[in-house]
C-alpha positions, 0 to 999 in steps of 0.5 A: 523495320526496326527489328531487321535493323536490330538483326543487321547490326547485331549479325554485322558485329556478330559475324567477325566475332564468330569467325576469329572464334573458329580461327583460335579454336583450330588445333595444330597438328599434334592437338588435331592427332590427339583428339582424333583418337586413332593415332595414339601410338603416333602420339606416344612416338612423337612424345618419345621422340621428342617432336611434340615442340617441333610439330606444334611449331609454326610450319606449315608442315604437311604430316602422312599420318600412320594410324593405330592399325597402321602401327599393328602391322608392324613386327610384334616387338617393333613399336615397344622397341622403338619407343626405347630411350636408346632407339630415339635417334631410330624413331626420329628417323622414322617420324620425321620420314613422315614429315615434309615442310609446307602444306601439301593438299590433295588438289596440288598433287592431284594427278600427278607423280613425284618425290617430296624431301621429308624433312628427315632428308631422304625423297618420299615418292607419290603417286596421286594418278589412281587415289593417293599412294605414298612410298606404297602406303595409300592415302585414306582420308586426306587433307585435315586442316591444322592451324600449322599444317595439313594432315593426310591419314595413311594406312602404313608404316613409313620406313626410309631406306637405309 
């Protein structure tokens, strides 16, 4: 009886530790997308771009996340191009096309059709009534918690209209 004392106190302290453990070991959107391994070019543009602060910042931010492969389907040339010290407005554009404020999860779009302001300012249609299209890239894998957000993976480039 003394011991499952022992083990009722112990897991008692034990638990919140653990949980504030797991709480500060979550990684915002920047330390997520590194660490994933399959966004290094999205990486390699936020850095030239200059977003590392901004989406390491506080949020929450809700990112549609281009994978490497995404990247390839590009014009040979355009990511070089872009990642250029003098196409940084350009690729801002672009990156921040990808972006909108808040953290939008799969279950509040699920269904429905819409348009989200990006945080580059123009309007992102979405259609989640058949799996999850945004702007005609398909959402592969969504809702990826972050400490200041939600990423969702698309397999697509995104590009505003001019």
């Amino acid at each position: 009886m003394k011991s499952l004392k022992k083990l009722v106190a112990v897991a008692t302290i034990a638990a919140p530790l653990a949980m504030a453990s797991t709480a500060s070991l979550a990684k915002d959107i920047v330390d997520t997308a590194v660490s994933a391994g399959s966004f290094k070019t999205l990486v390699a543009a936020v850095k030239a771009a200059g977003l590392v602060d901004t989406l390491k910042g506080k949020g929450p931010f809700t990112v549609f996340a281009p994978t490497d492969e995404a990247f390839s389907k590009l014009p040979k040339g355009t990511v070089s191009s872009l990642l250029k010290p003098e196409n940084r407005d350009k690729l801002k554009t672009i990156l921040t096309y990808h972006v909108v404020s808040g953290k939008v999860m799969s279950s509040d779009i699920a269904g429905k059709k819409m348009q989200a302001a990006t945080v580059q300012g123009s309007k992102l249609a979405i259609d989640a009534t058949k799996g999850v299209m945004v702007g005609g890239a398909k959402v592969v894998k969504a809702d990826i918690n972050t400490s200041n957000g939600v990423i969702h993976v698309i397999d697509q480039v995104l590009i505003p209209s001019k």
